[in-house]
N, C-alpha and C positions, 0 to 999 in steps of 0.2 A: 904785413897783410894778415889779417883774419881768418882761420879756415872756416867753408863755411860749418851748419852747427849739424847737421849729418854726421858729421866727420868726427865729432867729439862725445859719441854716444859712447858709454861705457862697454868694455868686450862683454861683462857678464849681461849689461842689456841687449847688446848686438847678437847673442847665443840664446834670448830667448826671442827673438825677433825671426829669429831665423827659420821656423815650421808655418810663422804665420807668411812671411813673404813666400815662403817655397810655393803656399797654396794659392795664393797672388799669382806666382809665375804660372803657376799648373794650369789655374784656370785662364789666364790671358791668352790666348794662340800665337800672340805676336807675329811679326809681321815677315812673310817668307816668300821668295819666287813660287809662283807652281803655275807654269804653262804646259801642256803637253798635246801632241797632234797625232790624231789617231785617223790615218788619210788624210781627207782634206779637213778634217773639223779638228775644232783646236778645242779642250777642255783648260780653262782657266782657274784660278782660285776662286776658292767660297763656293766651287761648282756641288752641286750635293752628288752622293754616291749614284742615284737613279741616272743623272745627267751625263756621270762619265760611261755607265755602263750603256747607256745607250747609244756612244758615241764611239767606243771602244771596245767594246762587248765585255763580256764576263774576265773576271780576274782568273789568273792562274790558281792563287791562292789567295787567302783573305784571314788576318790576324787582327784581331780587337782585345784590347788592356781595358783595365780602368788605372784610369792616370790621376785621377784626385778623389779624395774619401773626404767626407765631415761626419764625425759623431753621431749618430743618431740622426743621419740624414743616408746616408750611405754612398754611394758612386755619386758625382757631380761632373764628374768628365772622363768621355773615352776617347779613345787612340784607337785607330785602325789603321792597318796595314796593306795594303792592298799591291798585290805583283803580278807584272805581265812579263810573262816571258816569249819574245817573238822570235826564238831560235839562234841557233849560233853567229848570226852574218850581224847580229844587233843586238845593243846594253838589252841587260833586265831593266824596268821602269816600275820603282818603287813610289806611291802614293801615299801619302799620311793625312786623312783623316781626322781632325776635330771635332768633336761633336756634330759628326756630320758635315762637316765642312772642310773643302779640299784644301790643305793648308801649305804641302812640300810636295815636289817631283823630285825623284832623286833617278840618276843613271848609277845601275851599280857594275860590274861585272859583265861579259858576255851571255848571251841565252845560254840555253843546251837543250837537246832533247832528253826529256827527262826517260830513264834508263827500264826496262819492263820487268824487269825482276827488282823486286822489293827488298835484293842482299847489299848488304849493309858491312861495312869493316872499318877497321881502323883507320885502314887510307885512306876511304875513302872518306873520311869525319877528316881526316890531315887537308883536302882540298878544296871543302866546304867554305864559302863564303860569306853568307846572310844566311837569316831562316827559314825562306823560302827552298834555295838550294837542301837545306838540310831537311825538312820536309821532305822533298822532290826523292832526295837519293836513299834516305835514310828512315823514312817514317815517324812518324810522333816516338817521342823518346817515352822512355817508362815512368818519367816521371819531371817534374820541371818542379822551378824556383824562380819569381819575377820580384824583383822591388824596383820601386825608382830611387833614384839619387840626384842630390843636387851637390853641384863639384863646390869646395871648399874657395872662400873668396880667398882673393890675393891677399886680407887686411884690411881693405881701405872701404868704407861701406855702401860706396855707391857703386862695388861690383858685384852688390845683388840683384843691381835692375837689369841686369844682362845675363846673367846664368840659367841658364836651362837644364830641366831637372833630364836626367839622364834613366833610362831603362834599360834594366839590369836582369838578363835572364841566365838562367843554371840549366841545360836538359841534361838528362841522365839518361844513359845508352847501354843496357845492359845485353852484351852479346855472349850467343850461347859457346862460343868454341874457345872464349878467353876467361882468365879466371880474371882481369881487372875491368871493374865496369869506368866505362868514359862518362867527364864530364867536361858538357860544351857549355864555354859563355862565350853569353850574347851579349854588345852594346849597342843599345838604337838597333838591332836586330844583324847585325854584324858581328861574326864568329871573330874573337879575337884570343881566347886561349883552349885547351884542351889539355885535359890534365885526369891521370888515371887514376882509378879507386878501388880497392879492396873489395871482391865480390861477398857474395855470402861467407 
């Protein structure tokens, strides 16, 4: 049996194919659940941002990317974020955004009531969750780093129709009582390392 001829493109062609499908994937939204019920009204996908807000009221917090660039055209697609946090007894509810277009619900974590003093510490960046939370506890950091990335195929070429490029954030936390300033990464807006850095 024949494979078919996808499959027999050269690697060196396959490595240059590969920024033009990434921008293929960036721009398709592809296809995702997103129902969410805010009382009795339910917000569904392709809902525009106006629709959820008025069915749901205002976000906690609101995060927009630009998720795809072209040359000399500039931004072609954004990414929004959007988090409701309904307190401790129920998930945060994360919304993403496609150009304007509702595209994911996600539950992440429990709410919290977000804390009245603006102090900030090591531990508390060790308990931190998503962006939102870190926000909430922590305030905008001193400095950030975003790129996206698309995760490396398996090899076989027909697992670039299924890869989604990933979002990749750095914030930097420079606290005044320590001499190592922290650095959090973000995946898809979820805290997954912290790792300490030499102050001034």
């Amino acid at each position: 049996m024949t494979q078919p001829h996808s499959q027999q493109l050269p690697p060196r062609l396959r490595e240059r194919l590969a920024p033009l499908l990434f921008l293929v994937l960036a721009l398709w939204s592809g296809t995702s659940t997103a129902a969410l019920r805010c009382g009795s009204a339910l917000v569904s996908d392709d809902a525009w941002p106006i629709e959820v807000e008025e069915r749901c009221g205002p976000p906690d917090y609101v995060a927009e990317y630009p998720s795809a660039t072209i040359p000399g055209l500039g931004v072609v697609q954004t990414e929004m974020h959007w988090y409701y946090n309904p307190g401790p007894q129920r998930f945060i509810q994360r919304l993403t955004f496609r150009n304007g277009r509702l595209a994911r619900v996600e539950s992440l974590g429990y709410g919290f009531h977000p804390p009245r003093s603006g102090r900030c510490s090591l531990n508390t960046l060790r308990h931190v969750q998503n962006e939102y939370e870190l926000i909430a506890r922590c305030g905008e950091p001193a400095s950030k780093r975003i790129e996206w990335q698309l995760p490396r195929p398996l090899g076989r070429y027909e697992n670039w129709q299924v890869l989604q490029p990933v979002l990749i954030q750095q914030w930097l936390y420079d606290f005044s009582d320590n001499q190592f300033r922290q650095v959090v990464t973000l995946r898809n807006g979820r805290v997954v390392e912290i790792q300490s850095r030499p102050g001034r």
